[in-house]
Backbone as a printed PyTorch tensor [residue, N CA C, xyz], in Angstrom:
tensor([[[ 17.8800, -51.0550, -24.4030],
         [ 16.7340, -51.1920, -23.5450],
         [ 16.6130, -52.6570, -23.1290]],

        [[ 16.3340, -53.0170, -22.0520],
         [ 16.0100, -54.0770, -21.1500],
         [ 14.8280, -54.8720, -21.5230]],

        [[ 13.9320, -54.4500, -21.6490],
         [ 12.4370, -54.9790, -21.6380],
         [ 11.6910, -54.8810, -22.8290]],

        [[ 11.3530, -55.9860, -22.8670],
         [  9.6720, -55.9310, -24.2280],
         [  8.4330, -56.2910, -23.6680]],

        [[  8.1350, -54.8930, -23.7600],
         [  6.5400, -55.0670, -23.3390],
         [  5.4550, -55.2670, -24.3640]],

        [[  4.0240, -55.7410, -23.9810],
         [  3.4120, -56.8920, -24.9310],
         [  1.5750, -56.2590, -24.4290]],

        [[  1.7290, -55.4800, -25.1890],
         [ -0.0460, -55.1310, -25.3680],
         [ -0.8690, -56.4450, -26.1210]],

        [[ -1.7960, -56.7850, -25.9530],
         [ -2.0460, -57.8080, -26.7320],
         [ -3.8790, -57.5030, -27.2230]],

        [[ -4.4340, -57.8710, -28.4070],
         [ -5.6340, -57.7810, -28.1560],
         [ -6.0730, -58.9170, -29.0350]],

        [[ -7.3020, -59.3590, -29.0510],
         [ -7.9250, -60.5190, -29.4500],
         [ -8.0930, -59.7230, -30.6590]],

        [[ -8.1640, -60.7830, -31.9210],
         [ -8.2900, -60.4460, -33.2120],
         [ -7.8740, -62.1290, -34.0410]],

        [[ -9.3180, -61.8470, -35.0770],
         [ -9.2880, -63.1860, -35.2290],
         [ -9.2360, -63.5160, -37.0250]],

        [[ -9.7050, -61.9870, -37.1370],
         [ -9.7010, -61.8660, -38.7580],
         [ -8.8660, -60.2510, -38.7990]],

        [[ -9.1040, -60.0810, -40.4110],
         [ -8.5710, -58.9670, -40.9500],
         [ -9.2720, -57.5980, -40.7490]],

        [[-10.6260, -57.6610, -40.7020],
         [-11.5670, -56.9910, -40.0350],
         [-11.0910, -56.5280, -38.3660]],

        [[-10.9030, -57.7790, -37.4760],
         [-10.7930, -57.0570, -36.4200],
         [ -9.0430, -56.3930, -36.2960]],

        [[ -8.4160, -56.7850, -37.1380],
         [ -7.1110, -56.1940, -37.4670],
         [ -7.2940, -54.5980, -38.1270]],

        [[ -7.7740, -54.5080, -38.9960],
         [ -8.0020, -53.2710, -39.1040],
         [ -8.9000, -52.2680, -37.9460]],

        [[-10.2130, -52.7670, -36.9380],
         [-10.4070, -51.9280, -35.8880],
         [ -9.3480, -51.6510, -35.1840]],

        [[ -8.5720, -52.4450, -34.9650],
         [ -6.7720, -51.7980, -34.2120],
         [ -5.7640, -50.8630, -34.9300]],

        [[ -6.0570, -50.3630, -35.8340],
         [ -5.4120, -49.8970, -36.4850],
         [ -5.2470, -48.5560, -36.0890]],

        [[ -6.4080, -48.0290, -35.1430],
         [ -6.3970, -46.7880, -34.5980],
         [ -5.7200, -46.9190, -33.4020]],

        [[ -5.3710, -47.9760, -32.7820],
         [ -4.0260, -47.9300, -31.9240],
         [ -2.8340, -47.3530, -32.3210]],

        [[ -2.1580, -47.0570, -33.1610],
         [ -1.3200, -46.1930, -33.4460],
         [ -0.8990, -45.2900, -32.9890]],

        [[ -1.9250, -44.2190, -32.7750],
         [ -1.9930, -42.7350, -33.0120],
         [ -1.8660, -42.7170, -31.3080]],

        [[ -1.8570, -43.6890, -30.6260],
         [ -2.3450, -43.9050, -29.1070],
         [ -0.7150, -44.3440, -28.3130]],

        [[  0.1490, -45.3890, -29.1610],
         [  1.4630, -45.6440, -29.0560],
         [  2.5950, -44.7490, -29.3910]],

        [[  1.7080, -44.2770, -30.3420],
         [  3.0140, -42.8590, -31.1480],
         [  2.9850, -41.8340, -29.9640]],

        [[  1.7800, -41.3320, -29.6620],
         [  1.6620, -40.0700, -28.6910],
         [  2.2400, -40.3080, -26.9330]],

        [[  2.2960, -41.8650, -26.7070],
         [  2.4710, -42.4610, -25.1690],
         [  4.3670, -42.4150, -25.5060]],

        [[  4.8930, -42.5710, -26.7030],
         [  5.8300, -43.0900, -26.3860],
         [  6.9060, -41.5800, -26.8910]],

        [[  6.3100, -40.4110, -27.4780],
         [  6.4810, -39.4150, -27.5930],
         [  6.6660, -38.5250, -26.1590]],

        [[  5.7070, -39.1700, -25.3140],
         [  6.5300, -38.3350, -23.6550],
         [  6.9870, -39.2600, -23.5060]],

        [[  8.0910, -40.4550, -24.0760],
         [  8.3080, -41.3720, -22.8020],
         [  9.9110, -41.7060, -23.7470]],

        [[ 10.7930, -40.6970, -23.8630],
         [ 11.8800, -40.7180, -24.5400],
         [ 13.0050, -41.7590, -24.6550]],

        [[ 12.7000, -42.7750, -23.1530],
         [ 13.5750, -44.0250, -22.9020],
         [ 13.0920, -44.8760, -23.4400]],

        [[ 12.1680, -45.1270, -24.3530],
         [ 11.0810, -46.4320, -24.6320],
         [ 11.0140, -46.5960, -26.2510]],

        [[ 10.5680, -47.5020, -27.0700],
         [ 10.5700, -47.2410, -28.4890],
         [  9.5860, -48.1860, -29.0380]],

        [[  9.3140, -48.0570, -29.8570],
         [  8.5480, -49.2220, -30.7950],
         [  9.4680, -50.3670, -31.3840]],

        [[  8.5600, -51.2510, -30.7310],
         [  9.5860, -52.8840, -31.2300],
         [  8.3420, -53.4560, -32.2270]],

        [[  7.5340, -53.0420, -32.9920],
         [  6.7790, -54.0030, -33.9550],
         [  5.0920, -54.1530, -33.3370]],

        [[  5.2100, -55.2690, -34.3770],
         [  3.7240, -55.8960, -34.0740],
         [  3.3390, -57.0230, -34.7630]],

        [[  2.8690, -57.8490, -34.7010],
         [  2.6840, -59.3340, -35.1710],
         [  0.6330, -59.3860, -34.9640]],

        [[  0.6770, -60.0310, -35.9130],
         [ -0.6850, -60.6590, -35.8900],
         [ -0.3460, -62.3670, -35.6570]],

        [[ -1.1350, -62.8750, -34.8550],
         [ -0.9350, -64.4660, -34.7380],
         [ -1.9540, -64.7910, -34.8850]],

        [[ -2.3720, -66.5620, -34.5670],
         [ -3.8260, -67.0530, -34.4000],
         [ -4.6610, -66.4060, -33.3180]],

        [[ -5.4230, -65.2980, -33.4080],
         [ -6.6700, -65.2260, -32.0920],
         [ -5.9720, -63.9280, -31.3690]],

        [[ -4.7000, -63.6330, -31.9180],
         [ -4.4020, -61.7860, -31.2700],
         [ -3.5160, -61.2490, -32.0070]],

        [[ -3.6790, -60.0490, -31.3200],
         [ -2.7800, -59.0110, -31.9990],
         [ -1.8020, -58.7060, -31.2110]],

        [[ -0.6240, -58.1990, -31.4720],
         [  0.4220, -57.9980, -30.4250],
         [  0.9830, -56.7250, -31.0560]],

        [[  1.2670, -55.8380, -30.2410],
         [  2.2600, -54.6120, -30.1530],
         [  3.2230, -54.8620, -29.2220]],

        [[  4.7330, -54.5470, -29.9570],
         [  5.5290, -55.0930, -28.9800],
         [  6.2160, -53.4480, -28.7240]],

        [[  7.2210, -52.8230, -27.3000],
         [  7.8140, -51.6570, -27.2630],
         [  9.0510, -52.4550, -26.2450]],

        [[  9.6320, -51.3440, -26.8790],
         [ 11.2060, -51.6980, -25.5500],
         [ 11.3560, -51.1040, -24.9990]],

        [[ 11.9290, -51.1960, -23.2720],
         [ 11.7810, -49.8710, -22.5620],
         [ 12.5050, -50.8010, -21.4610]],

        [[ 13.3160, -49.3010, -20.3680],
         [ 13.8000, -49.9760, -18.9600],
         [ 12.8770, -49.6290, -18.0670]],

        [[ 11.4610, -48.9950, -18.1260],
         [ 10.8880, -48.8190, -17.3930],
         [  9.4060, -49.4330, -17.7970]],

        [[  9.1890, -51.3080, -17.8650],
         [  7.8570, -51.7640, -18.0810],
         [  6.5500, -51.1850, -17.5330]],

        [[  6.5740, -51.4760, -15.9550],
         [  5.8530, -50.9690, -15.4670],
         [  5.1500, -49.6090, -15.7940]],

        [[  6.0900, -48.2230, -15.5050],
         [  5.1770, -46.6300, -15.6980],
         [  4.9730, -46.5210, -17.3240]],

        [[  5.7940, -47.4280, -18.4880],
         [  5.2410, -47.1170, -19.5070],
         [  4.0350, -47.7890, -19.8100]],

        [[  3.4660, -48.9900, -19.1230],
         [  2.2090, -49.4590, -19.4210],
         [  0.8670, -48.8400, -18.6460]],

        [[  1.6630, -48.1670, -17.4640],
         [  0.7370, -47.3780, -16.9190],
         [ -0.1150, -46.2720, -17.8240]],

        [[  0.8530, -45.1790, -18.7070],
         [  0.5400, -44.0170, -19.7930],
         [  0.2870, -44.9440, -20.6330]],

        [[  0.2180, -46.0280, -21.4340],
         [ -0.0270, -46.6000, -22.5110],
         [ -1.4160, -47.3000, -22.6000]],

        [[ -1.6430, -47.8490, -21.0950],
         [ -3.2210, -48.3110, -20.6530],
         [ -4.4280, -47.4870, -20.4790]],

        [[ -3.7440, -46.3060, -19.3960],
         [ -4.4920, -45.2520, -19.5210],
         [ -5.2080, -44.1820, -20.6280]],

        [[ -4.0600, -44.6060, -21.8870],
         [ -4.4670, -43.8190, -23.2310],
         [ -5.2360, -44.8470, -23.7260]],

        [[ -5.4220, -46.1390, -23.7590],
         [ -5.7220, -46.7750, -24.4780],
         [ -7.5740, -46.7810, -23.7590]],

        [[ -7.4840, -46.8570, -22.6770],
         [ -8.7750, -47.0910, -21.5290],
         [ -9.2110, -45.6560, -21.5440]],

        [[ -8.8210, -44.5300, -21.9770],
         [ -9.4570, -43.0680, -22.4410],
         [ -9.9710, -42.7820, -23.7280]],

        [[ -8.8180, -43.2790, -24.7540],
         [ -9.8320, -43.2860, -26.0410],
         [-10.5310, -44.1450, -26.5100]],

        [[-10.1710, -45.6220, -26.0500],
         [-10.8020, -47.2640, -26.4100],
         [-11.5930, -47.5750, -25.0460]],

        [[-12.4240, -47.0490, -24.5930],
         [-12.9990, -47.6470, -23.2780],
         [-13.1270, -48.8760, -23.3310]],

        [[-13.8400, -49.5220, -24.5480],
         [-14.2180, -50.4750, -24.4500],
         [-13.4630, -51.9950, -25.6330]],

        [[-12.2470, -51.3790, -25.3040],
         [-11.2520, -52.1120, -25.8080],
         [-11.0290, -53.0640, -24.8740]],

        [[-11.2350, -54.5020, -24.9690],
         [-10.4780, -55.5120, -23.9920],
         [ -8.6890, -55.5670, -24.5460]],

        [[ -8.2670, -55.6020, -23.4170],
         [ -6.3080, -56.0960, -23.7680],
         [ -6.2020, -56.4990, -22.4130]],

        [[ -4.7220, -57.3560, -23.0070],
         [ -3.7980, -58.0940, -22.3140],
         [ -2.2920, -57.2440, -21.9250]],

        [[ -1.0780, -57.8190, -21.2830],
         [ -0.2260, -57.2360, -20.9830],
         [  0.9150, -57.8720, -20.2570]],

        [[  1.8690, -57.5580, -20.7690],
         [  3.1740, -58.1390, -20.0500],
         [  4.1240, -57.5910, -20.6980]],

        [[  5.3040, -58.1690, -19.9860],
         [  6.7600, -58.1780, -20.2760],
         [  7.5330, -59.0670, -19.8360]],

        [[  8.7720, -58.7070, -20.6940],
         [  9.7720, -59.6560, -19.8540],
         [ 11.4470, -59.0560, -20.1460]],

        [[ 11.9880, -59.8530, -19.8870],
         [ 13.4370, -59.5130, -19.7800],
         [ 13.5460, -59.9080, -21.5120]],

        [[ 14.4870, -59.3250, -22.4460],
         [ 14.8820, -59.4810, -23.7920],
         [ 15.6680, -60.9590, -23.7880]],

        [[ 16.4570, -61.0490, -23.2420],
         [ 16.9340, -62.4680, -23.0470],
         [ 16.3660, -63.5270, -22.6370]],

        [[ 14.6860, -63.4670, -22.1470],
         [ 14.4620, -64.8210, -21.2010],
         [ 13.0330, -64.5200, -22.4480]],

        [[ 12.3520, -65.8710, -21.9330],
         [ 11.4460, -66.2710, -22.7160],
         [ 10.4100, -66.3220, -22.0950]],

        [[ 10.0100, -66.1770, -20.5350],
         [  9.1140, -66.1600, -19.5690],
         [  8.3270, -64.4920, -19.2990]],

        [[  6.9190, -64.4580, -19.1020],
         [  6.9790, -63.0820, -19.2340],
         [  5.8240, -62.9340, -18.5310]],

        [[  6.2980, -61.6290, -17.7780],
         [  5.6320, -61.3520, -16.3760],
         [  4.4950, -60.6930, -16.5980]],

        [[  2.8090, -61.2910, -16.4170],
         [  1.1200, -60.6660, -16.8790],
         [  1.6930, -59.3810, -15.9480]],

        [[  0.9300, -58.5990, -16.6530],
         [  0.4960, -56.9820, -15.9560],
         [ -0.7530, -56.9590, -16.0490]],

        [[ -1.7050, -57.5320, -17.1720],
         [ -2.5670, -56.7950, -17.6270],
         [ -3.6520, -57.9440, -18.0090]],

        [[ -5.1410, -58.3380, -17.1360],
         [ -5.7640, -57.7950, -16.2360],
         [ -5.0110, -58.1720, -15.1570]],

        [[ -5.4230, -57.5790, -14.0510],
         [ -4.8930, -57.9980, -12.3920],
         [ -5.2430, -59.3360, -12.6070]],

        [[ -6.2620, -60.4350, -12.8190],
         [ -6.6240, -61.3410, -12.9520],
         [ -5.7250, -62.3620, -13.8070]],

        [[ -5.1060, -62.0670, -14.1130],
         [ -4.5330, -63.5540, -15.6410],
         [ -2.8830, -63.7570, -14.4020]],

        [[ -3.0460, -64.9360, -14.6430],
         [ -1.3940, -64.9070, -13.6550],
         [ -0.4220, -66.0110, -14.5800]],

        [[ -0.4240, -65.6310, -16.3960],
         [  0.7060, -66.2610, -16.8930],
         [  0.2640, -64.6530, -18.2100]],

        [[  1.2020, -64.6040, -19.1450],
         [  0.9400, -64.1120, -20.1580],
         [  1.9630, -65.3140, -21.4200]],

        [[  1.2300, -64.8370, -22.5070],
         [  2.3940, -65.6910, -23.6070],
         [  1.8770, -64.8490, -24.7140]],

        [[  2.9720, -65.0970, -26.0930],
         [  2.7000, -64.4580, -27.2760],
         [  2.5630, -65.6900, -27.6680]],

        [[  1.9550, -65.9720, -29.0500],
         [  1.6600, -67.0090, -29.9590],
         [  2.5800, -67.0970, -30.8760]],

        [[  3.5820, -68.0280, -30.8380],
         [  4.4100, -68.4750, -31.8960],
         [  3.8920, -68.5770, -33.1800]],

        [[  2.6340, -68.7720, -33.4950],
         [  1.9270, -69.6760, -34.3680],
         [  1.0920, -68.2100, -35.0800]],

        [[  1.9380, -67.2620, -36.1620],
         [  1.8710, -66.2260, -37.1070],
         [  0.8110, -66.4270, -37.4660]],

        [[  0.1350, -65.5290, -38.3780],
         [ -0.8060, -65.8670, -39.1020],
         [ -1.4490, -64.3220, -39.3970]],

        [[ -0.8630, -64.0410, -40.9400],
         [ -0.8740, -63.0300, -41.8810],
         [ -1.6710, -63.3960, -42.6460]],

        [[ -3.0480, -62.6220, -42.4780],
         [ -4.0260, -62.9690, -43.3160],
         [ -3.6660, -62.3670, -44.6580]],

        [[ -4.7990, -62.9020, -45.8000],
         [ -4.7760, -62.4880, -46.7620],
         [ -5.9760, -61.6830, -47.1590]],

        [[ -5.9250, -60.6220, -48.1770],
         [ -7.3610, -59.7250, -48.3980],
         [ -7.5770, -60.8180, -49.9580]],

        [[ -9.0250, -60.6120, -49.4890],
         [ -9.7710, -61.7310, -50.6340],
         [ -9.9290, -60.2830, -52.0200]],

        [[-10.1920, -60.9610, -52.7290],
         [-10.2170, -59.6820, -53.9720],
         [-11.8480, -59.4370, -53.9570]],

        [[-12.2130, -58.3610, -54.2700],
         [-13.8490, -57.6980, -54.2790],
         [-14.2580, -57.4990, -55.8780]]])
């Protein structure tokens, strides 16, 4: 596959990492009709969350993947892009409004405090 596409959502603690957690069930089922495409991961960094998928078709798979996400998460804010697997530059999809996208180099795997 050609492309890594880049859902992104703001998340700043472990708390808002776990409200994403019901994204899952939303990637499994989008990428279940979409037989050319796959799951490439997911990273937590400083200030987002990232789901990454591979696919030769960026575009119509973010179309079914937005639309599921904007049907069961109405009120989910996200981000969006892709790019070529080889290049490091990566083309916003997602809002019409943002005209760069980037992932955050800068990891950041929280830890659960003990109760």
């Amino acid at each position: 596959m050609k492309f890594q596409l880049v859902f992104q959502f703001d998340a700043d603690s472990l708390e808002d990492f776990k409200k994403l957690e019901g994204l899952e069930d939303i990637f499994v089922a989008a990428l279940a009709t979409d037989k050319k495409s796959a799951a490439d991961g997911y990273d937590l960094a400083k200030g987002e969350f990232n789901l990454f998928l591979k696919t030769d078709s960026p575009r119509p798979l973010f179309i079914l993947v937005a639309d599921a996400i904007r049907t069961k998460l109405p009120d989910l804010p996200f981000r969006a892009g892709y790019r070529v697997f080889e290049e490091e530059h990566f083309i916003p999809l997602w809002p019409p409004s943002i005209s760069s996208f980037k992932v955050s180099r800068d990891k950041y795997y929280p830890t659960v405090e003990p109760t």
